[in-house]
C-alpha positions, 0 to 999 in steps of 0.5 A: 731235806729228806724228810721234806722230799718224803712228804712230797706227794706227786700225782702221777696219771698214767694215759693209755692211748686210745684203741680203735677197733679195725674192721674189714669189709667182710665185718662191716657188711655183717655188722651193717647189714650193706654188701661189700659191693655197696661198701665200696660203691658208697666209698667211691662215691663219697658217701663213706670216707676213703678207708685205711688199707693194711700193709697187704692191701685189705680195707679196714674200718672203724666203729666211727664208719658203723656209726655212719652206716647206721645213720645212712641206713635209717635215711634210707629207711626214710625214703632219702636218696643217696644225693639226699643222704650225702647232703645229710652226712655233712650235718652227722660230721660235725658231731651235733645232733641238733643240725641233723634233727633239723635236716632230717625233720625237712626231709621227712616232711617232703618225703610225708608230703610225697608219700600223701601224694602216691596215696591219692594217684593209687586210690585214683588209680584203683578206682580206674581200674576197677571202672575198666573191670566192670566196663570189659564185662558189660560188653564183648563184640564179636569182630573189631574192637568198638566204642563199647568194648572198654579197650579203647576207652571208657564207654559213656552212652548219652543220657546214662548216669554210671553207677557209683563205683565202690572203691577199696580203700583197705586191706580187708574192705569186708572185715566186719559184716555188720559195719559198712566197708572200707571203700569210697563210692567215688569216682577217680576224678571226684576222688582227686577233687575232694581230697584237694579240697580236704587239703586245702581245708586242712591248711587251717589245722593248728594241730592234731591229738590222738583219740581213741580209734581215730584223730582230733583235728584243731583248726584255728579261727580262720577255718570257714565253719560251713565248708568244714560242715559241708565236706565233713557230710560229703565224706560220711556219704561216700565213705561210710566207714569214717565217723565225724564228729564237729566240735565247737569249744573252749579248745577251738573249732575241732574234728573227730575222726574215727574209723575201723582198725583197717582204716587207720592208715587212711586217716593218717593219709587223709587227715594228718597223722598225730606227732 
């Protein structure tokens, strides 16, 4: 019996308890790169669940909390509001990715859309402001403001055609001397008009490559080829930095766009950036 006891070979695991560091506030706010007075602020409103308190009073946290102040730190990032943020923090709980994924590519495509919007009114924006410089220059009366002043509205004398007004468009608009500058000679309200019509027209993309200096844009069959033609020749004449290129193959109905460094941004604004 003893020999038998002997050969008996019990597996024994031994099973340590799970450490959990405690962080104060102080070290959360440096770890996070949020205040303190943010800290508790998101904790009062719900966006951080409510902390352990030591026997002396103090908040403690944990790595889990870090985790989730990172994640609210790149929605922030992302231009996602706090009400927006809570609605995402419901999908990060439940400790699957792929519903966060979902939830954030929605957020971020509103806030793209957004964002393209904010693009147009400031490109609009400095067009008119522009306008309204070369407007206060060209006439200064001597009393009372007047019709021709600029100060009450913009002057348009029957019979006058304005003048194309250049409009910047980028950081550095005379960057290269021997290319034409990054500026659009149309005005506010033609701009509004033909980047709606780029927006409509573009509702036919299937999808977009990258290439070299710009995008390729594929359009399904169901883009009309002469608007397409059309646009493409109004953008090239009043904006002169963007090359287009048409093309017609086996990979569909595409269009090149390419331009300086400096305009890349535009591209992305106007055409669609690649994913």
């Amino acid at each position: 019996m003893l020999e038998k006891c002997l050969d008996l070979q019990v597996d024994v695991k031994v099973y340590a308890p799970q450490v959990t560091t405690a962080y104060r506030i102080k070290d959360v706010a440096d770890r996070s790169g949020f205040s303190a007075a943010t800290l508790r602020y998101y904790e009062e409103i719900g966006l951080l669940p409510t902390s352990l308190r030591t026997p002396a009073g103090y908040r403690t946290y944990d790595d889990r909390t870090l985790e989730r102040l990172a994640f609210i730190a790149r929605a922030k990032q992302l231009g996602c509001t706090l009400d927006e943020i809570a609605e995402l923090t419901l999908a990060w709980d439940g400790g699957s990715c792929g519903p966060v994924q979902d939830r954030l590519r929605t957020a971020v495509a509103d806030k793209l859309v957004t964002a393209q919007e904010q693009i147009v009114e400031l490109m609009t924006l400095s067009s008119e402001l522009r306008l309204a410089a070369a407007t206060l220059e060209a006439h200064r009366p001597d009393g009372a403001c007047d019709d021709s002043c600029g100060c009450i509205g913009v002057p348009a004398a029957p019979g006058d055609t304005p003048e194309p007004q250049l409009v910047s468009l980028g950081p550095n608009p005379a960057a290269c001397v021997e290319s034409a500058p990054i500026a659009c000679t149309l005005g506010s309200l033609a701009l509004k008009g033909r980047i709606a019509d780029w927006q409509r027209l573009l509702g036919h993309v299937a999808g977009r490559e990258p290439i070299v200096d710009g995008v390729r844009a594929v359009f399904t069959s169901t883009v009309p080829l002469d608007d397409l033609i059309r646009l493409t020749a109004a953008e090239q004449d009043c904006c002169q930095f963007l090359r287009f290129s048409i093309t017609v193959d086996t990979r569909g109905i595409g269009l090149e766009v390419t331009a300086p460094a400096d305009a890349q941004a535009i591209i992305d604004s106007l055409f669609g950036a690649t994913v």
